[in-house]
C-alpha positions in Angstrom: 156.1 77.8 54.3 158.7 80.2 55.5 156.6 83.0 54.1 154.2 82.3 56.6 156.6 82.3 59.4 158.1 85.7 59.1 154.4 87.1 59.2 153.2 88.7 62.8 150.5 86.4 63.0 150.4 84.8 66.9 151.7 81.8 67.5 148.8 79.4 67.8 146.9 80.9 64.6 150.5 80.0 63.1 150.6 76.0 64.9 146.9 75.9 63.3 148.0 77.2 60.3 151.3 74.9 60.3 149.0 71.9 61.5 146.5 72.6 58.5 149.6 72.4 56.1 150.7 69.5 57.3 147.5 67.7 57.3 146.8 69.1 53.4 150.4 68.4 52.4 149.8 64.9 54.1 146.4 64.8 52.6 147.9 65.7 49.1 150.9 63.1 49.6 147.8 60.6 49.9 145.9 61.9 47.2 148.9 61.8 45.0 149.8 58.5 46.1 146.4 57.1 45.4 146.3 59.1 42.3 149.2 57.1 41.4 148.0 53.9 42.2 145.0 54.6 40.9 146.9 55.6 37.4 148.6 52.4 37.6 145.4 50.4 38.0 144.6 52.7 34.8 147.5 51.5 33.2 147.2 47.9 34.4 143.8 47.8 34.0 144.1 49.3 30.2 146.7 46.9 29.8 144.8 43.9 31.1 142.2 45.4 29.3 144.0 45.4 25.9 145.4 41.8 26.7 141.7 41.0 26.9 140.5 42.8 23.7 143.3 41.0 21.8 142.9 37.9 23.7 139.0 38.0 22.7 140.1 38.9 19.1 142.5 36.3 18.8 139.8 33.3 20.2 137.2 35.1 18.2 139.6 34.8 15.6 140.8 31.2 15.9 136.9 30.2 16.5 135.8 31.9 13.1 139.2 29.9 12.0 137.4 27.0 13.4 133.6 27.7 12.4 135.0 28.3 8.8 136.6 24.9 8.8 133.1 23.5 10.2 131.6 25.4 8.0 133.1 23.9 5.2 133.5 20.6 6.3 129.6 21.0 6.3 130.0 21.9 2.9 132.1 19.4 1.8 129.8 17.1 3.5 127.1 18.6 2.0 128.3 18.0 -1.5 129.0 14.3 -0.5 125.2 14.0 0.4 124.4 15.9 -2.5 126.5 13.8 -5.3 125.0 10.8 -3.3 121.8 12.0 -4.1 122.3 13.1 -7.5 124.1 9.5 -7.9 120.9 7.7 -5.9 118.7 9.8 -9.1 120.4 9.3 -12.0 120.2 5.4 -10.6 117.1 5.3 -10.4 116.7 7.7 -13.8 119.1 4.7 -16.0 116.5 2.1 -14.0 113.4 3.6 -15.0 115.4 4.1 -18.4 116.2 0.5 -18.5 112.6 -0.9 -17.3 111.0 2.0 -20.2 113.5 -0.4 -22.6 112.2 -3.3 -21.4 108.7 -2.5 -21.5 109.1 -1.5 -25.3 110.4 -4.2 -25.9 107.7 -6.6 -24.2 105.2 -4.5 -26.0 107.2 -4.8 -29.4 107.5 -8.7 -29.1 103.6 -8.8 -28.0 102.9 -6.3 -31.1 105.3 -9.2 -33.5 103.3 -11.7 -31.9 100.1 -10.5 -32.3 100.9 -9.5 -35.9 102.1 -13.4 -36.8 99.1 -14.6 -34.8 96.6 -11.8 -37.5 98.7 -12.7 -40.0 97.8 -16.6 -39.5 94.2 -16.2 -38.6 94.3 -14.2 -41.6 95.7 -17.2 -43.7 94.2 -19.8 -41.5 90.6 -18.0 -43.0 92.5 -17.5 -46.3 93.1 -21.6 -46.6 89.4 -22.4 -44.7 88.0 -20.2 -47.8 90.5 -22.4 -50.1 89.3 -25.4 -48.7 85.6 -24.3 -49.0 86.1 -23.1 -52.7 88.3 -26.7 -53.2 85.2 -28.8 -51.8 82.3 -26.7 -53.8 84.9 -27.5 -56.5 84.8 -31.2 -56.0 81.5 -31.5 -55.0 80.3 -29.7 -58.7 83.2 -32.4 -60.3 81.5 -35.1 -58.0 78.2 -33.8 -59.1 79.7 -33.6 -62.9 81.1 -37.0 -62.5 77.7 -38.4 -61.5 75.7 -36.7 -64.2 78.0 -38.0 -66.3 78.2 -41.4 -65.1 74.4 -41.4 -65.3 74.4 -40.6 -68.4 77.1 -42.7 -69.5 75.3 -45.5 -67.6 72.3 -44.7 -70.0 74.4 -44.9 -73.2 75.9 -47.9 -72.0 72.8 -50.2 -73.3 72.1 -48.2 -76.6 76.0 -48.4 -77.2 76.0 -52.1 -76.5 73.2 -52.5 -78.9 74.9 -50.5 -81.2 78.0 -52.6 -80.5 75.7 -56.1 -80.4 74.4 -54.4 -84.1 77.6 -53.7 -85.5 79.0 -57.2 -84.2 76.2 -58.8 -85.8 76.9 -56.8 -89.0 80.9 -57.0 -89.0 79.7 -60.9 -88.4 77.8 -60.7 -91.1 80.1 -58.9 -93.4 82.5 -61.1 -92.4 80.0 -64.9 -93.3 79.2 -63.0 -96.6 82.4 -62.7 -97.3 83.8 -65.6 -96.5 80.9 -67.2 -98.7 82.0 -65.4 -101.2 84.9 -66.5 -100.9 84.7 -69.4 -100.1 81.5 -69.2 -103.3 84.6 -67.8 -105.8 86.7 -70.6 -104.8 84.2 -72.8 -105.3 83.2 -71.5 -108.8 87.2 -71.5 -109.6 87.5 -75.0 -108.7 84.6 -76.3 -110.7 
């Protein structure tokens, strides 16, 4: 500033000149003061702006904290349904199991039943042959029996008169000897 004042220039061109100074020294003041401000709303704003960044990393953060723990709550609960189903199968796996069991074992008492119930048609027709073979049996002894009584009942008369012949022969064995006996003892006693 005093540079300019020890110049010749005149003394209006020198006001203007002192005037413009002023106004660019006061315009610079002001550019330098909103400079500043405008550095600390930098600085404030970087600031807020880096409170934000780490307050948005620390929520995002806590909230993948958070969706983790969901997430494997899901899981956990996940497995629960799972086991429960798996548990619900083999259930019903061991009933099916049990009712297969019970099924073979209908069938193998109907098979045992069905095998005692061949096994006595099969000696129910083994016994109706028995009996048939037993009656034809009789039947030819009955028939036997008959032929021979028949024929019996025919030899009863020629026997008898065989007999009747032999009784009148023993009978007359039996006079003729006793007359001659009784024809000795007379001859001894004469």
């Amino acid at each position: 500033m005093s540079s300019f004042q020890g110049s010749d220039a005149p003394p209006s061109l020198e006001a203007a000149n002192q005037a413009q100074i002023d106004d660019l020294v006061q315009r610079n003041r002001v550019l330098e003061h909103l400079n500043n401000k405008l550095n600390e709303k930098l600085s404030a704003e970087a600031n807020r702006s880096k409170e934000a960044v780490q307050d948005f990393q620390k929520r995002w953060h806590e909230k993948e904290l958070s969706l983790r723990e969901e997430c494997e709550d899901f899981l956990a609960y996940y497995r629960c349904v799972q086991l429960d189903t798996v548990s619900a199968l083999e259930s019903e796996r061991m009933n099916v199991l049990n009712e297969q069991k019970a099924l073979r074992e209908e069938k193998l008492l109907r098979l045992q039943r069905d095998f005692r119930i061949a096994m006595f048609d099969a000696k129910e027709r083994e016994l109706e042959e028995r009996v048939v073979e037993l009656q034809e049996e009789n039947e030819r002894m009955v028939s036997e029996r008959r032929e021979l009584a028949l024929a019996l009942q025919k030899k009863v008369p020629l026997i008898l008169a065989q007999l009747r012949t032999r009784d009148v022969e023993i009978n007359n064995t039996n006079l003729e000897r006793d007359l001659a006996e009784v024809g000795s003892s007379s001859v001894d006693s004469c």
